[in-house]
KEMI-9662 format. One line per 5 residues: number of its first residue (from 1); their letters; for each residue x, y, z of N, C-alpha, C. Coordinates in steps of 0.1 Angstrom, whole numbers, padded with zeros to 4 digits. Layout:
<sites>
NUM> A> X/Y/Z/X/Y/Z/X/Y/Z | ... $
</sites>
This chain:
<sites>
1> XXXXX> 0515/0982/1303/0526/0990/1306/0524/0999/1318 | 0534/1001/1327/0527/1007/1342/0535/1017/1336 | 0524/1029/1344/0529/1044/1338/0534/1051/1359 | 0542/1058/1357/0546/1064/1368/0543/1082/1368 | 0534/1089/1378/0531/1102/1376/0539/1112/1381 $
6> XXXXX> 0550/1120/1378/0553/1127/1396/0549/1140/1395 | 0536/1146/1397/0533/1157/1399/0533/1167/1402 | 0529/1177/1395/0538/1194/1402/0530/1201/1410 | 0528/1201/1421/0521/1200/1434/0527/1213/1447 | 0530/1226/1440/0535/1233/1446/0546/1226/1453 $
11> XXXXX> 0550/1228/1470/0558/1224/1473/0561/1213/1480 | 0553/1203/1473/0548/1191/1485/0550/1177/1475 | 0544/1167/1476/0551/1155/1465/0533/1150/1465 | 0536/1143/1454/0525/1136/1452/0530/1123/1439 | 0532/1112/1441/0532/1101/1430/0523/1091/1425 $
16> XXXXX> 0517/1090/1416/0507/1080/1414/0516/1067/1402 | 0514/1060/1408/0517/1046/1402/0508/1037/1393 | 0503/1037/1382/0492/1027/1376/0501/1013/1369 | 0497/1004/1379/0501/0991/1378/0494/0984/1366 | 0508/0973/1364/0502/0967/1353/0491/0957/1358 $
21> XXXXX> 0488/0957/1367/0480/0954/1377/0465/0956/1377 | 0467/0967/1370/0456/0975/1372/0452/0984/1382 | 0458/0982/1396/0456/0985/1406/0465/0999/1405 | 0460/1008/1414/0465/1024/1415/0473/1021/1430 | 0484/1031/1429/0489/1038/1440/0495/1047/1441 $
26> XXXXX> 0489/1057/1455/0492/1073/1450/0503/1072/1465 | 0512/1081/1464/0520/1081/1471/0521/1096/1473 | 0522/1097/1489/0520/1116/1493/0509/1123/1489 | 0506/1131/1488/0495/1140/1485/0497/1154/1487 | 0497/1163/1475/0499/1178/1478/0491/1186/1470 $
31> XXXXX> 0486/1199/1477/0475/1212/1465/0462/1199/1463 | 0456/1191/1473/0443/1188/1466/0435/1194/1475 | 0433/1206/1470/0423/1216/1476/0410/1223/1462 | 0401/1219/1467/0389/1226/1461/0392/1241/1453 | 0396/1248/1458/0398/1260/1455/0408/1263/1442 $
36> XXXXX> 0421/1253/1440/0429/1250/1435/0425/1243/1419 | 0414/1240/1419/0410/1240/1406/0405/1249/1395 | 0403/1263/1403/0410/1276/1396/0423/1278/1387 | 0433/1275/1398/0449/1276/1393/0450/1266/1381 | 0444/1258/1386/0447/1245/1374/0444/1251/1363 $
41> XXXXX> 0429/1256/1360/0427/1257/1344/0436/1269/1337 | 0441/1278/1347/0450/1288/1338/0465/1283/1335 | 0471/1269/1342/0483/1268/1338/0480/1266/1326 | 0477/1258/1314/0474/1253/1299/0475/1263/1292 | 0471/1278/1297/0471/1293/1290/0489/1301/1295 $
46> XXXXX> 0489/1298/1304/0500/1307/1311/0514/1295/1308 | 0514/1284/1303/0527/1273/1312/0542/1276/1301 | 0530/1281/1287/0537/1281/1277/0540/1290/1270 | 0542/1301/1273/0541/1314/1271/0557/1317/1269 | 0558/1328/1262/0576/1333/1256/0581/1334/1268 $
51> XXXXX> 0580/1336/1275/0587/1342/1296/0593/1326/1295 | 0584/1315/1299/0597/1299/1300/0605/1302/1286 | 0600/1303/1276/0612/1297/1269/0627/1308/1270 | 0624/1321/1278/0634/1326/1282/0645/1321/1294 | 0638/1314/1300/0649/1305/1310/0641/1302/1323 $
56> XXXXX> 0634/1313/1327/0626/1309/1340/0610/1297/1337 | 0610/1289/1336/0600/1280/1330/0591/1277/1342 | 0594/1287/1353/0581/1291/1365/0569/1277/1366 | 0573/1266/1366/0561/1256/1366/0555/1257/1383 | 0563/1261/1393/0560/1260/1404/0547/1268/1403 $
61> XXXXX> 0541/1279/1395/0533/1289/1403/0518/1283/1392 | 0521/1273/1384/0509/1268/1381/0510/1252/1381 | 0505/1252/1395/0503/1235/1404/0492/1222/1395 | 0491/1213/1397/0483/1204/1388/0471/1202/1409 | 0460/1201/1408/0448/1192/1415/0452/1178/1414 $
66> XXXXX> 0457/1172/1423/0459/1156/1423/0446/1148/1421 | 0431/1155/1427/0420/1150/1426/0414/1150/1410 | 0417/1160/1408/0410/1160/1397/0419/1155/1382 | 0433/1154/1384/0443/1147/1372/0437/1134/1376 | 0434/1128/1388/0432/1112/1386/0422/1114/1382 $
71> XXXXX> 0412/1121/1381/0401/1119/1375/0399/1120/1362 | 0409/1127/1355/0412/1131/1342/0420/1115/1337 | 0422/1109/1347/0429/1094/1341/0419/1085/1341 | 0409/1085/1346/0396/1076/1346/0401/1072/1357 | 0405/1076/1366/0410/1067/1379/0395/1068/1389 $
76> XXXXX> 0391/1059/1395/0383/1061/1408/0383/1059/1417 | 0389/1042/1420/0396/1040/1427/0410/1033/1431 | 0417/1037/1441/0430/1034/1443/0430/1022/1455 | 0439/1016/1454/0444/1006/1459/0449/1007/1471 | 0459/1016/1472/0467/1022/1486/0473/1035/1482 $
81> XXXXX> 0469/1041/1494/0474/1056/1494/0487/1053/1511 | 0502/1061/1503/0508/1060/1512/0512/1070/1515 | 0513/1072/1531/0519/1082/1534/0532/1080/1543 | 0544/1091/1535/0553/1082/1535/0557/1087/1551 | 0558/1102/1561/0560/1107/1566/0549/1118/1572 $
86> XXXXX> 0549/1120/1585/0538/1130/1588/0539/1145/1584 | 0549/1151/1572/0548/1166/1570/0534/1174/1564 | 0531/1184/1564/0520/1184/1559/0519/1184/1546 | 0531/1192/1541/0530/1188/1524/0535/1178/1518 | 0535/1169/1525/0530/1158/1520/0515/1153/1521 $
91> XXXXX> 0504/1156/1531/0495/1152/1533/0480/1168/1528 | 0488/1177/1523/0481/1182/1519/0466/1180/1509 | 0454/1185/1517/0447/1181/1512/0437/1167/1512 | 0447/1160/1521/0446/1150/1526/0428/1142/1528 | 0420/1152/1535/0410/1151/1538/0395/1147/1526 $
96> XXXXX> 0401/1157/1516/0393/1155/1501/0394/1148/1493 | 0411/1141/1496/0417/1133/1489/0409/1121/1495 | 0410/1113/1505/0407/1100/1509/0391/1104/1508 | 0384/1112/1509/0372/1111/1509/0364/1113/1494 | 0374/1115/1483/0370/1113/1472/0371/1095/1467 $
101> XXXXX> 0381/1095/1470/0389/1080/1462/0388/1068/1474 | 0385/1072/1488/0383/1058/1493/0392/1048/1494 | 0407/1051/1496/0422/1038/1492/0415/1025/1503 | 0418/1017/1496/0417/1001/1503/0423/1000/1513 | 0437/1007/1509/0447/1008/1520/0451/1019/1519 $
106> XXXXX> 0460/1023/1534/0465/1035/1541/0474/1027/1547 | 0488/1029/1543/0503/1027/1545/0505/1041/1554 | 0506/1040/1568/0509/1051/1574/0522/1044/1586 | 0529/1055/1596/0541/1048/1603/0534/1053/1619 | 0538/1045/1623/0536/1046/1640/0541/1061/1649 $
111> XXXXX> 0542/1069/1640/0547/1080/1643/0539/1087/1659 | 0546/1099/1666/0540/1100/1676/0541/1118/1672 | 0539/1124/1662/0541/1136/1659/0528/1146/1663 | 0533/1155/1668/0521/1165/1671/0520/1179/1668 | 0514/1191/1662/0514/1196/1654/0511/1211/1662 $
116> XXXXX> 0510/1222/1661/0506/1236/1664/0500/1242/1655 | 0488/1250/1648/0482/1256/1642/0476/1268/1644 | 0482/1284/1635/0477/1296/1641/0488/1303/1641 | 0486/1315/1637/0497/1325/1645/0508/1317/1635 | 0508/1319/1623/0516/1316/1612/0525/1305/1615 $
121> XXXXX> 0522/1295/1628/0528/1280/1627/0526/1272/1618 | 0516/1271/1609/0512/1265/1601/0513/1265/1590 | 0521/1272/1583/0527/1271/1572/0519/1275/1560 | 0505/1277/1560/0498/1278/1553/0488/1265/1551 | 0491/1257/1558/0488/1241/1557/0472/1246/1563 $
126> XXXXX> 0464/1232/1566/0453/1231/1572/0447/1224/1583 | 0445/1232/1596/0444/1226/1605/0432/1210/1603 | 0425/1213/1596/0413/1201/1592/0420/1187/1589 | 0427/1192/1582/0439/1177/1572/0445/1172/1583 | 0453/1175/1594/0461/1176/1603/0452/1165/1611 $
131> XXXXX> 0437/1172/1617/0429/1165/1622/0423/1150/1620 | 0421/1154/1605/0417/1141/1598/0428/1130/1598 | 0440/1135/1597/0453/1121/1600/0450/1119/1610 | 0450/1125/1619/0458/1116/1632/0446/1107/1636 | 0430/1112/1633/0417/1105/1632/0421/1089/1629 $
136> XXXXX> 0432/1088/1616/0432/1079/1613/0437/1071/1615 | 0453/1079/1619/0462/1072/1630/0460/1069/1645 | 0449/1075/1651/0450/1070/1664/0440/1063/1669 | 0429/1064/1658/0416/1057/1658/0415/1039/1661 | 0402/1038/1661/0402/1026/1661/0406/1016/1647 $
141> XXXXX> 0412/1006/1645/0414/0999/1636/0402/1002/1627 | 0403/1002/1614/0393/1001/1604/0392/0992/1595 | 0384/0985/1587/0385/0980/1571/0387/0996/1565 | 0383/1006/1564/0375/1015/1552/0382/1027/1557 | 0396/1030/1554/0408/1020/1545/0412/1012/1557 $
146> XXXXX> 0422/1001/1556/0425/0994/1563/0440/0997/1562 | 0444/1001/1577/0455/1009/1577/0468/1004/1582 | 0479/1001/1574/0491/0992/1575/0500/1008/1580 | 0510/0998/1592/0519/1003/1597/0530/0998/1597 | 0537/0994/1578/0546/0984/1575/0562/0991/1577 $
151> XXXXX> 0573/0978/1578/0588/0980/1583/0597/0973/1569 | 0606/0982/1568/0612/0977/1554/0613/0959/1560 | 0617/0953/1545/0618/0934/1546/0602/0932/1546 | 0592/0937/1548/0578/0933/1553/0571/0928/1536 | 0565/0915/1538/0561/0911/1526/0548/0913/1526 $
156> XXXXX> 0540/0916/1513/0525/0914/1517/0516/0908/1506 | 0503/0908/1502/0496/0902/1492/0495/0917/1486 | 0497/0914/1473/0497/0927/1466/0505/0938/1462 | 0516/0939/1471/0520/0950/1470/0538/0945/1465 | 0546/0929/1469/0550/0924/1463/0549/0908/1462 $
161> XXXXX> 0539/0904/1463/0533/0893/1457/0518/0889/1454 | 0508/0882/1446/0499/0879/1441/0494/0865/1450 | 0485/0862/1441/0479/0846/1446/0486/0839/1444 | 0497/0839/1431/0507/0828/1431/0521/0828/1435 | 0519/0839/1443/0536/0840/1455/0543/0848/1441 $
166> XXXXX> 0539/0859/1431/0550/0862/1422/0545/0875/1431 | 0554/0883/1420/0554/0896/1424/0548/0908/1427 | 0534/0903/1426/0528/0913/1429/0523/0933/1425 | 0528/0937/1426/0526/0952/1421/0541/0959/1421 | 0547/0952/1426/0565/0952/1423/0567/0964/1430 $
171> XXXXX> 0565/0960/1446/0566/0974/1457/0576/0963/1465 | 0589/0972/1470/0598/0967/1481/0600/0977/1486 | 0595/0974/1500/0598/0986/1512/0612/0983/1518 | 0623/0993/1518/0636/0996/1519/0634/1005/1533 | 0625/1008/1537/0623/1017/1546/0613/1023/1553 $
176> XXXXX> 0609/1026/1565/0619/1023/1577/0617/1010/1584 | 0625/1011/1596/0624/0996/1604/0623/1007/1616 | 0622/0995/1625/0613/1000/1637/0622/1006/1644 | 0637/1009/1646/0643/1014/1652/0645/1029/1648 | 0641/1030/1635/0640/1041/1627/0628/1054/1630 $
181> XXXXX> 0617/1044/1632/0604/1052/1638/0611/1051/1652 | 0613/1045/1660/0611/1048/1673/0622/1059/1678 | 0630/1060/1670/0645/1072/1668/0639/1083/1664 | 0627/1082/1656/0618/1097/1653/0614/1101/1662 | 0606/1094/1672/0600/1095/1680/0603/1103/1690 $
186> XXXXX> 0617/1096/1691/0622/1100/1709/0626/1117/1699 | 0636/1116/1691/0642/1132/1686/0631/1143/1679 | 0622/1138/1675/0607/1146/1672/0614/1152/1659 | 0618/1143/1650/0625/1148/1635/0621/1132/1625 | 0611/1137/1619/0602/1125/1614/0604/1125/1600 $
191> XXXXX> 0616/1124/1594/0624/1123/1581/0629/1112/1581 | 0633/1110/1593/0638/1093/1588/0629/1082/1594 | 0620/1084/1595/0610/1075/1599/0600/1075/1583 | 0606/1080/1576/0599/1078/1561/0604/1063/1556 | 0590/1063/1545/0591/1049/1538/0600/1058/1527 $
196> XXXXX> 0608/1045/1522/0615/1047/1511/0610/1030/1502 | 0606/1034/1493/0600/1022/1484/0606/1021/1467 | 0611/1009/1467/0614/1002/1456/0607/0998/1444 | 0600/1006/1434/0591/0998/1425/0599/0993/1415 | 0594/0980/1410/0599/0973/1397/0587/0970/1386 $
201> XXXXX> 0594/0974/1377/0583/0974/1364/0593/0968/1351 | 0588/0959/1345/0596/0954/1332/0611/0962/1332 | 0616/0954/1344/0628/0958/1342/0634/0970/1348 | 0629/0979/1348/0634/0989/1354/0633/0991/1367 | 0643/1002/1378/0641/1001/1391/0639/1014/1392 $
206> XXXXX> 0627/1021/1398/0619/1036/1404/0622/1033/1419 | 0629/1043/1423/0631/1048/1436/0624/1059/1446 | 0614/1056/1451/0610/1069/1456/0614/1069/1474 | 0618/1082/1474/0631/1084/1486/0624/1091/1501 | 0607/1093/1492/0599/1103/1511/0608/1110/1510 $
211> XXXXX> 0608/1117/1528/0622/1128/1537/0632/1122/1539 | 0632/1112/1535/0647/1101/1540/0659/1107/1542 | 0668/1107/1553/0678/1114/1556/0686/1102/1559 | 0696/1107/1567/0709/1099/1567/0713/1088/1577 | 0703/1085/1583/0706/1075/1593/0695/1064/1585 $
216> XXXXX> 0684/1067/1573/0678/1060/1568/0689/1054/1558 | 0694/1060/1552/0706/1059/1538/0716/1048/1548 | 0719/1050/1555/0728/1040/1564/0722/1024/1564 | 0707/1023/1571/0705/1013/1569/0701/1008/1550 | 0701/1015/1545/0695/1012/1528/0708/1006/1524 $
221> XXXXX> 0721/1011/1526/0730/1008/1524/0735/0995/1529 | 0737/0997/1539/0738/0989/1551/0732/0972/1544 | 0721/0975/1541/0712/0961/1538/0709/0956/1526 | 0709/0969/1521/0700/0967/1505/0707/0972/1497 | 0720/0972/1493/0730/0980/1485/0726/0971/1472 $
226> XXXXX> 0726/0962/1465/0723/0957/1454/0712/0962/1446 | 0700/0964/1455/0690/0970/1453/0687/0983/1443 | 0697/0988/1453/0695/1005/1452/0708/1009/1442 | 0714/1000/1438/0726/1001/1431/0722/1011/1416 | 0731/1018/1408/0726/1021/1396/0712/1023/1390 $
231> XXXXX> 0701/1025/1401/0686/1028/1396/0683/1034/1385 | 0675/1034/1378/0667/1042/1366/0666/1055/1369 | 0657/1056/1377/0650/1070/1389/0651/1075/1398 | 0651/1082/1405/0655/1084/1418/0644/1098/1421 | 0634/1096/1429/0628/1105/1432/0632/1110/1446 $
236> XXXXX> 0641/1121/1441/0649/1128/1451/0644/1128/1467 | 0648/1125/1480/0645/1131/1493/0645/1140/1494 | 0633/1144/1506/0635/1159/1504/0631/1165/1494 | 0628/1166/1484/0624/1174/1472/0634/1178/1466 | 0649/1170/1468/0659/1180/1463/0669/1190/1468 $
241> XXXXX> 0661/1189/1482/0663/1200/1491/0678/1199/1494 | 0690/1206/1500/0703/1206/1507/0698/1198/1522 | 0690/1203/1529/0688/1194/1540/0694/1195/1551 | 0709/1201/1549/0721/1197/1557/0724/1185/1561 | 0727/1178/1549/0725/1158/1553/0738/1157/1540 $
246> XXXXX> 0741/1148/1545/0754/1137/1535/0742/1132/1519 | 0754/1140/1509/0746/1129/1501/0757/1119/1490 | 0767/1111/1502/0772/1101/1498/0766/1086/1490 | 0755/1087/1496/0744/1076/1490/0744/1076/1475 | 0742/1087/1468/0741/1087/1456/0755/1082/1447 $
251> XXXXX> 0768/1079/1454/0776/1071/1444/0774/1059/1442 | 0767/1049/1452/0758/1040/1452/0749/1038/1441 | 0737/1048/1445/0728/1048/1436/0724/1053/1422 | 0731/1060/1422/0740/1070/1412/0726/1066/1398 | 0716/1073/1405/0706/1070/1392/0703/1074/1376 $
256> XXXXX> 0698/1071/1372/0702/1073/1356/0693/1093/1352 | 0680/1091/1362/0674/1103/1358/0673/1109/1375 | 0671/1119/1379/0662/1126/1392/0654/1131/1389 | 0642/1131/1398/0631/1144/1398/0635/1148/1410 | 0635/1159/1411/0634/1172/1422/0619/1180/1420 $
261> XXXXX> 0616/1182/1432/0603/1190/1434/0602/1204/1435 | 0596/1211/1439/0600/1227/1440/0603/1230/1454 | 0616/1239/1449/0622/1251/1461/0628/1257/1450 | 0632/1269/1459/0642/1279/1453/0656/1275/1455 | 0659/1278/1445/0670/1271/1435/0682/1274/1449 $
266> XXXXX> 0682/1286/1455/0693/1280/1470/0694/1272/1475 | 0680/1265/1476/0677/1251/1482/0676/1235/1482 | 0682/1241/1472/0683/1229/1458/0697/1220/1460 | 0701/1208/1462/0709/1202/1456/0717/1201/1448 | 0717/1211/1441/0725/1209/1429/0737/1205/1424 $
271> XXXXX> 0747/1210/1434/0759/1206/1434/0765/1193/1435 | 0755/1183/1445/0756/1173/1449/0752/1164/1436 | 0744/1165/1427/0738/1158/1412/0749/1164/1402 | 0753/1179/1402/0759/1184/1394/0775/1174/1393 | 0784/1177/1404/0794/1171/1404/0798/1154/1398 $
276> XXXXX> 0786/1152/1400/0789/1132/1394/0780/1134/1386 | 0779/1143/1379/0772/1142/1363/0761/1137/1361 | 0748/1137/1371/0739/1134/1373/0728/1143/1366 | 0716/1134/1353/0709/1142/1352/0694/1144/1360 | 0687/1156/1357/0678/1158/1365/0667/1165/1364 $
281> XXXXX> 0657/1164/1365/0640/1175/1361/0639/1177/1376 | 0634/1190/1376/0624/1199/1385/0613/1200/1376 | 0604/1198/1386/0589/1204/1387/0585/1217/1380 | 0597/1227/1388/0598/1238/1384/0603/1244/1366 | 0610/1229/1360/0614/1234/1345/0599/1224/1340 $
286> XXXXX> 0598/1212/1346/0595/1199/1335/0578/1204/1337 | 0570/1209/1348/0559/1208/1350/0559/1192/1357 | 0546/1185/1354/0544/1174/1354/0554/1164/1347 | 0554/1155/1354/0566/1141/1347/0559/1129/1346 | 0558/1117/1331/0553/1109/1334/0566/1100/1325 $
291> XXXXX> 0566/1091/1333/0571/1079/1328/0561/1066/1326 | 0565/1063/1314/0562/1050/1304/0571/1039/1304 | 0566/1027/1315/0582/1019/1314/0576/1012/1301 | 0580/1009/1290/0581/0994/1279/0593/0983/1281 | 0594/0976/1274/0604/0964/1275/0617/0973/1275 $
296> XXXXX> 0618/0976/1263/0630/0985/1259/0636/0996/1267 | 0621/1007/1267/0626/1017/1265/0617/1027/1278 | 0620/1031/1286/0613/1039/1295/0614/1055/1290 | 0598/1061/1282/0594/1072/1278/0595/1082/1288 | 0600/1096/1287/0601/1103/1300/0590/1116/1289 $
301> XXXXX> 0580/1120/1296/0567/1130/1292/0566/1144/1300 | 0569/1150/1298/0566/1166/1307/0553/1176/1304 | 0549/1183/1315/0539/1188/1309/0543/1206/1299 | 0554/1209/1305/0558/1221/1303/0565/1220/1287 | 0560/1227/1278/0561/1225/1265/0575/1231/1263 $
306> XXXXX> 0574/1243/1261/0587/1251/1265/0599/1244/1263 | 0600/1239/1278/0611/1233/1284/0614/1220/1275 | 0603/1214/1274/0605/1199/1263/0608/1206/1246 | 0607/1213/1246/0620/1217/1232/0626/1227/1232 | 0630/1235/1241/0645/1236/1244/0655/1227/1249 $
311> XXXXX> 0648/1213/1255/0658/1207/1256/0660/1194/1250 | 0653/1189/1240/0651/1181/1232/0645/1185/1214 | 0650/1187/1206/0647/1192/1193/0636/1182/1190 | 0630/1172/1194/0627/1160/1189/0615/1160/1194 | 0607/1169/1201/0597/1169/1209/0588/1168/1204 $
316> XXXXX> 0578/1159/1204/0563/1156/1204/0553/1154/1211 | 0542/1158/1207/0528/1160/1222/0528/1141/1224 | 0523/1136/1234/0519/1127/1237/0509/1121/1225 | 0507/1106/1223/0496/1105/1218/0485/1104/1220 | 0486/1098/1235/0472/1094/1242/0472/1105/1255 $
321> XXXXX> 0477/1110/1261/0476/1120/1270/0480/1134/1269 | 0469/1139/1271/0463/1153/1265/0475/1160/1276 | 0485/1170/1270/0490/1182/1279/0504/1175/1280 | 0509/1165/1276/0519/1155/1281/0534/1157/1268 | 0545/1162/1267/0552/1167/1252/0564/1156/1258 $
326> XXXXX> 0568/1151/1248/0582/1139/1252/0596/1149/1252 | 0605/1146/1260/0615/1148/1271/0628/1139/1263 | 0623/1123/1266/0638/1118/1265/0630/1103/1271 | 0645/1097/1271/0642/1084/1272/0652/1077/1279 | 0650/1065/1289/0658/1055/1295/0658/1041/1291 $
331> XX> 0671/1042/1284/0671/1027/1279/0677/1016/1292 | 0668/1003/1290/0672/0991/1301/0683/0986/1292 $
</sites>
């Protein structure tokens, strides 16, 4: 049964994939900083406390270690780490990350982005991480990871197909195509030069959206409208964010659940999910989110307890993962 992670990672994304495959894939990377394993051990004391069940369920200010949850999964090593876009919170961390876990592969885009650090340009980010990408990206070819610079339609071993031409780890890249990166390039706005990827698991369709903006949604539409039709999931672009972008796409896709990541609630989407009756977790109510696809029934797990029975009477701790209280469910 492949389990889906989507992580509460301050303000950055981070998704881990465990295939029925066996094979891992982490998608983005955010908060995997050494230091941050402090914050970690006091959310379990602080996440559940009478303050959430009053309304504010504050998950953003106690972040999960992406390094150390995979390690809490017996994970060691991953398969492919992708990155969907050069922002830093996405690649937060970046440096401890690949040099812990070692990915086989590195899904990165041909991007030509360049950075400024100091003198509060930096966001808080780290000039080190920043360094270590482009190391990767501009370097010489490597095996150790071996680094793909794939275009939606692109087929490969593994990722959607096996030794016997089936499916593989049930990855369809929707995004981008090369007109897409080279449009980043020249405008120096590297949102739509994000991968947007399709996973399939017994049946159900997980959407994860990167920065994807509106000239990406054009071609998704454009090509792949069957695809993206009525999805299961939809891991919000943008984090959720308003953006200043169209979000006509979503009558299309019009998915069954969203995750949104953390911002402040001005910055939030909401109206756009709210109006077509769209439901939705933040980071910021759910904590951590884990989906369980089975035949039937896709299990939705949160880490924020609170929140999981105020909004479900029915809630129960996980049985095999420690911190994890049940949410709700998606029937195929």
């Amino acid at each position: 049964m492949a389990a889906i992670h989507f992580l509460n990672v301050c303000d950055g994304d981070c998704c881990v994939i465990q295939h029925d495959s066996g094979r891992t894939s982490v998608i983005d990377v955010c908060n995997a900083r050494p230091a941050d394993f402090i914050r970690e051990a006091v959310t379990k004391v602080l996440a559940e406390t009478e303050k959430g069940v009053l309304g504010n369920f504050n998950q953003k200010q106690y972040p999960v270690n992406p390094i150390s949850y995979l390690k809490t999964l017996g994970i060691t090593d991953i398969h492919r780490f992708v990155l969907t876009h050069p922002d830093m919170d996405h690649m937060d961390g970046i440096k401890e990350f690949m040099s812990e876990f070692r990915p086989a592969n590195f899904w990165d885009t041909d991007n030509q982005e360049t950075k400024e650090f100091g003198l509060g340009a930096d966001g808080g980010y780290r000039e080190e991480d920043w360094s270590f990408y482009t190391q990767l990206r501009d370097g010489k070819p490597s095996s150790n990871p071996k680094r793909l610079a794939l275009y939606a339609g692109q087929s490969g071993m593994f990722w959607d197909r096996d030794e016997n031409g089936e499916g593989g780890d049930g990855i369809q890249i929707l995004a981008p195509t090369s007109a897409l990166v080279a449009g980043a390039n020249e405008c120096g706005d590297y949102n739509d030069c994000s991968y947007v990827l399709l996973f399939q698991t017994s049946g159900y369709r997980i959407l994860f959206a990167g920065d994807s903006h509106d000239a990406t949604w054009e071609h998704i539409l454009a090509n792949n409208p069957n695809d993206v039709t009525n999805v299961d999931v939809l891991v919000a672009p943008h984090h959720g964010r308003t953006s200043g972008r169209s979000f006509d796409f979503l009558d299309i896709v019009n998915p069954t659940l969203t995750l949104f990541g953390n911002a402040d609630s001005e910055h939030l989407a909401y109206g756009a999910w709210n109006s077509r009756g769209l439901t939705k977790l933040t980071n910021n109510q759910a904590g951590s989110v884990l989906l369980e696809a089975g035949n039937k029934l896709m299990a939705v797990y949160i880490t924020c307890k609170a929140f999981a029975e105020r909004s479900n009477q029915h809630s129960f701790e996980h049985p095999g993962r420690s911190g994890f209280h049940y949410w709700g469910v998606i029937a195929r």
